[in-house]
C-alpha positions in Angstrom: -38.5 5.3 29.3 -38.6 8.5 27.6 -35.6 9.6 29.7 -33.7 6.8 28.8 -33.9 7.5 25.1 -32.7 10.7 25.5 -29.8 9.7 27.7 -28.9 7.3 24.8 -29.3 9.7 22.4 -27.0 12.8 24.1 -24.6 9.9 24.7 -24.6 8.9 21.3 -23.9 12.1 19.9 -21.4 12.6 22.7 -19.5 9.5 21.6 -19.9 11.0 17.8 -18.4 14.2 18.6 -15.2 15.1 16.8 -14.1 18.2 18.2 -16.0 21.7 19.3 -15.2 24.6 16.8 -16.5 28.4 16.6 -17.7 30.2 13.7 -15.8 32.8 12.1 -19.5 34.7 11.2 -23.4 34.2 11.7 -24.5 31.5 9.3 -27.6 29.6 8.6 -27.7 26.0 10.0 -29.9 24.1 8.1 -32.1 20.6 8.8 -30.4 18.5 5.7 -27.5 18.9 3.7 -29.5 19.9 0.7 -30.1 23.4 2.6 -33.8 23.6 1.6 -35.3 23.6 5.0 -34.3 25.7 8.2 -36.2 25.5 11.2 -37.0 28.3 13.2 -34.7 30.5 11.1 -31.4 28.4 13.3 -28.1 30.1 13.0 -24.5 29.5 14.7 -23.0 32.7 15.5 -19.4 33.7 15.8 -17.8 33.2 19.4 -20.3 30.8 20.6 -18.0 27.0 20.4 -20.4 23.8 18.7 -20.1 20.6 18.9 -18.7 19.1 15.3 -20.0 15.9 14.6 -19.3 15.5 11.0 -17.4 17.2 8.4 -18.9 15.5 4.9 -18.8 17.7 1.2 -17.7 20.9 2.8 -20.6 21.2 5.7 -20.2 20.5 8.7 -23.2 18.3 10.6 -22.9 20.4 14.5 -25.3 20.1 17.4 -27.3 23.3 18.1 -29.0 22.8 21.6 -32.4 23.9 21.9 -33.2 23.1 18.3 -35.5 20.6 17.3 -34.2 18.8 15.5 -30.8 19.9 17.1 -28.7 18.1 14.6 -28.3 20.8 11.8 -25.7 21.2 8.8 -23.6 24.7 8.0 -21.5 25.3 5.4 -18.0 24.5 6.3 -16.8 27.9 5.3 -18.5 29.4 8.0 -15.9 28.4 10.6 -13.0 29.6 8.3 -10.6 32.2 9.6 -8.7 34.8 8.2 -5.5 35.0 8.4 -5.4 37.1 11.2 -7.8 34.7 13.0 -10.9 36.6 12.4 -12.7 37.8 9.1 -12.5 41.8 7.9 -16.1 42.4 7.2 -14.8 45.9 5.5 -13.2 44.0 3.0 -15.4 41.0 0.5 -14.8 37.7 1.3 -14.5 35.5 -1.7 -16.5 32.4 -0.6 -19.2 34.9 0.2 -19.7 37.1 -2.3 -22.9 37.7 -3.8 -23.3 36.5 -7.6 -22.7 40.0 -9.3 -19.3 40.3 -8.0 -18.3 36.8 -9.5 -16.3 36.6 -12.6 -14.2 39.4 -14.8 -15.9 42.3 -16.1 -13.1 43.6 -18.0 -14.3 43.0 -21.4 -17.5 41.2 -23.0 -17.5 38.2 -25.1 -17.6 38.5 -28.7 -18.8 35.2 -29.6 -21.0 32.9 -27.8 -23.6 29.9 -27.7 -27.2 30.1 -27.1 -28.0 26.8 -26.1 -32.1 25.8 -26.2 -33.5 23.0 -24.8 -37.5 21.5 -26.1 -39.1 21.5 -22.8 -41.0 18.0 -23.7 -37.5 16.0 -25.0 -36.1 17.5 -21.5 -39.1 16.4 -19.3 -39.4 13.0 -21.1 -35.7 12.3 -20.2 -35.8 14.1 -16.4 -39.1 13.5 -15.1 -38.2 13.7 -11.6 -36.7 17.3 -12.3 -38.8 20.3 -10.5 -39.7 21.7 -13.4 -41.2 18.6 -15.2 -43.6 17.8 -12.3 -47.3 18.2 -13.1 -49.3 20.9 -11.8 -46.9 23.3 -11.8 -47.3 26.6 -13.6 -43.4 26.7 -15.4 -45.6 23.6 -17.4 -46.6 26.7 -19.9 -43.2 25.7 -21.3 -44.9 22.5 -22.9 -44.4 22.6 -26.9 -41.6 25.8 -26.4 -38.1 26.3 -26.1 -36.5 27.3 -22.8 -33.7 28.9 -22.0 -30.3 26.3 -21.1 -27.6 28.4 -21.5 -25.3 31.8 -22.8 -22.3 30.4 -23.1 -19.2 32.7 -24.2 -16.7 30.9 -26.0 -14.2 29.4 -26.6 -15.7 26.4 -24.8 -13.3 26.9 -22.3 -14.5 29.9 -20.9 -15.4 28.8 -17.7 -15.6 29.9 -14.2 -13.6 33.2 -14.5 -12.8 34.7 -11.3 -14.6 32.0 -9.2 -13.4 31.1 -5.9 -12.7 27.3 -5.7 -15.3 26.4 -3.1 -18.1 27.7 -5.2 -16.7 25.9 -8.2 -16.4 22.7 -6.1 -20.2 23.1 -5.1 -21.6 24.0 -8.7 -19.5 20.8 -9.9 -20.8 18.5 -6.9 -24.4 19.7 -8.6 -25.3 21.3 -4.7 -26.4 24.4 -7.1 -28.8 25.4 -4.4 -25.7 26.2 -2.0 -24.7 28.5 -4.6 -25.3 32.4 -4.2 -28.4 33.8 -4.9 -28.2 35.6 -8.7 -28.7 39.8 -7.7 -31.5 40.3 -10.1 -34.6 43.0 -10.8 -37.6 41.2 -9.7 -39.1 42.3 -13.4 -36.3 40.2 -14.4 -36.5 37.6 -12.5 -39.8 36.5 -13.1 -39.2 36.9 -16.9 -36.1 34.4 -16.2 -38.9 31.6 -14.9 -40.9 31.5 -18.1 -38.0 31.2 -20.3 -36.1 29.1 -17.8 -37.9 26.5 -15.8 -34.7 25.1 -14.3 -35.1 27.9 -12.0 -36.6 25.8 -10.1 -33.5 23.4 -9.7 -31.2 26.2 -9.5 -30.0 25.8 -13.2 -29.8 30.0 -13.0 -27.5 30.0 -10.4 -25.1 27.5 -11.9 -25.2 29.0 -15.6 -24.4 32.4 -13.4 -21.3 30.8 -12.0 -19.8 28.5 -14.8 -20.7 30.6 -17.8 -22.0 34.6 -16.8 -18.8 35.0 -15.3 -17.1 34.8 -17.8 -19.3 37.0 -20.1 -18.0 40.4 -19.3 -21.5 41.7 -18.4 -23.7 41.7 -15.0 -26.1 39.5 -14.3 -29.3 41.8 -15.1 -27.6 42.6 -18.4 -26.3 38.9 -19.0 -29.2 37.2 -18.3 -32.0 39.4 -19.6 -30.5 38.8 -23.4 -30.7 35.1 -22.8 -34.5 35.9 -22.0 -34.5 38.3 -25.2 -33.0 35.7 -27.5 -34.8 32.8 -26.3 -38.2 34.9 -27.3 -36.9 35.3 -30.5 -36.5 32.1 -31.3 -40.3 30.9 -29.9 -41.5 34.0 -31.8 -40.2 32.4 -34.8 -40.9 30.0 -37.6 -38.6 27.5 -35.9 -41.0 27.0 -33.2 -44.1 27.0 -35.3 -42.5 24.2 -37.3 -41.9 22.4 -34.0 -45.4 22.2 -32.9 -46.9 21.1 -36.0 -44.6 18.7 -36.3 -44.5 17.3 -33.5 -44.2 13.5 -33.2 -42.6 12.9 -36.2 -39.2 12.9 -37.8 -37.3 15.5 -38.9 -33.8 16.3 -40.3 -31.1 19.2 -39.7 -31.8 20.4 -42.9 -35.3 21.2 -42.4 -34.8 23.0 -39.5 -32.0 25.0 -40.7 -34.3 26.4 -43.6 -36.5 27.5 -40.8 -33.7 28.8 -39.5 -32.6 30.8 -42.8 -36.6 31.7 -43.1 -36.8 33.5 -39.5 -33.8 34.6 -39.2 -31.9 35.6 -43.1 -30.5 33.2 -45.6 -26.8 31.3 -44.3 -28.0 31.4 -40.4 -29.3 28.2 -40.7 -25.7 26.5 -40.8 -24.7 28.5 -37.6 -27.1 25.7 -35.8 -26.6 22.8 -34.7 -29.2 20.0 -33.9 -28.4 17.9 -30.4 -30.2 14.3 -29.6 -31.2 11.6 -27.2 -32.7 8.2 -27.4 -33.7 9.6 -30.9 -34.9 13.0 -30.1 -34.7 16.1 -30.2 -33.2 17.8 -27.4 -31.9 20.9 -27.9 -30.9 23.8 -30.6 -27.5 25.5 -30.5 -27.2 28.9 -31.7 -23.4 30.1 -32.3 -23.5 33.6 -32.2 -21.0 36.5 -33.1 -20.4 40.2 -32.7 -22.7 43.0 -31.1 -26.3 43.8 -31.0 -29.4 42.6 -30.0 -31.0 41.0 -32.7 -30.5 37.4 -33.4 -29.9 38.0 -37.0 -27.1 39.9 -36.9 -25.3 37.7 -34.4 -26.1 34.5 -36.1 -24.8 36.6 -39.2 -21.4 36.8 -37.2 -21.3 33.3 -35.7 -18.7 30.7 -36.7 -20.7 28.0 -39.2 -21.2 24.5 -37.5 -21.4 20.6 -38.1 -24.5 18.4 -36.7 -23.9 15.4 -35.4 -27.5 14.6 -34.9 -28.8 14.9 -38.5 -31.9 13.4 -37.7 -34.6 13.5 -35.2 -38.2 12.8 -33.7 -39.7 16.4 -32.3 -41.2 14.8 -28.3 -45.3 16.3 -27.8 -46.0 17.4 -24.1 -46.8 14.7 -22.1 -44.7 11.4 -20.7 -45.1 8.5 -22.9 
């Protein structure tokens, strides 16, 4: 019987099989599309022909004999030629480039968005998220603000220098396909207490849509949105959040929190974003040099609230 089901199943994949291709280099072939699991470390290797059975998103579903399971997804890219058939390791190759040679370096932004997010509006709207399960320890962002964005601006200040099958990916949401974001370890494990999307990949796709285009490195780029997201939980902003939690609130209150923590006029470089009445996130339009959130709130462009009114979520689901 057993031999049976296997005949059906090699005929069935026979009868699926599209074509036989050969990779161009050694690449990862993974159980699911979602690239989050890879048994026995499985790879396709250049000069060795597979059979394609699928081509769906940019991956291509091959059979790898002697896997279990044998089935396995690879990036499409993989089997991509040059144009002299074969790829020039001495020279980068664009869809495989590691994150810190992404985007134009040429000159930093002067002005730019610090977008916050209150971890218990974002969890009560996303519970299925990774970082909004219980039990984790990223939960310590319960009753703080965490980090959503740097955003240079103008608001159009997107992917700069990004090759179009990484742009394709971060728009499909596959963020975890994305390159891996070169940074210290030091810094990356202050990145996951400011940032709990780290565990969706939210890094990753800020490093592709908006670092890129921020004239900076990714250590240097991402370890000011970890500076100025402190600065704001240090602050009276976030003390006024937590004992005030579960009620209403309005734009202006906050912005003379704002004006309190951080000098008189920042307040109206903030705007106040909101869902299903609550408070989701602070926006922060910044301007100029230096470190301190003062000064570039002091050099921001002022802004208009829509939200002018909202309720501050506690931890917890309701």
């Amino acid at each position: 019987m057993k031999k049976i089901i296997v005949a059906l199943l090699l005929f069935t994949l026979h009868s699926q099989a599209r074509y036989e291709a050969s990779p161009s280099r050694t690449c990862p072939a993974y159980n699911n599309m979602k690239h989050t699991r890879n048994s026995h470390d499985a790879t396709v290797d250049p000069g060795k022909k597979y059979t394609v059975l699928d081509d769906h998103k940019g991956q291509k579903l091959i059979l790898l004999k002697g896997e279990q399971p044998a089935q396995r997804w690879v990036d499409g890219a993989c089997f991509e030629k040059s144009d002299e058939g074969s790829v020039d390791r001495s020279k980068p190759n664009k869809t495989d480039m590691p994150s810190g040679t992404v985007g134009s370096i040429s000159g930093r932004a002067r002005e730019s968005l610090l977008a916050l997010s209150w971890h218990n509006a974002f969890c009560e709207l996303h519970r299925s998220r990774k970082e909004c399960r219980r039990g984790r320890h990223i939960y310590l962002a319960d009753n703080r603000f965490v980090l959503h964005g740097l955003w240079p601006q103008p608001r159009e200040s997107l992917y700069c220098d990004v090759p179009s099958r990484l742009k394709q990916l971060d728009r499909n949401r596959q963020w975890n396909r994305l390159p891996n974001v070169p940074l210290s370890e030091e810094t990356r494990q202050e990145l996951l207490r400011v940032m709990p999307g780290v565990a969706s990949g939210l890094h990753r796709h800020e490093w592709i849509k908006h670092g890129s285009c921020s004239g900076e490195e990714p250590e240097a780029y991402f370890k000011k949105a970890i500076d100025l997201t402190r600065q704001v939980n240090d602050s009276k902003v976030r003390y006024f959040f937590v004992a005030n939690t579960g009620r209403v609130v309005t734009i202006g209150q906050i912005r003379f929190k704002v004006d309190e923590s951080f000098g008189k006029g920042s307040g109206k470089r903030v705007e106040m974003r909101c869902r299903e009445g609550m408070i989701t996130e602070l926006w922060f339009h910044l301007g100029g040099e230096g470190d301190k959130l003062s000064t570039l709130l002091e050099g921001g462009k002022k802004s208009r609230s829509r939200c002018r009114k909202g309720r501050i979520d506690s931890a917890g689901f309701r």
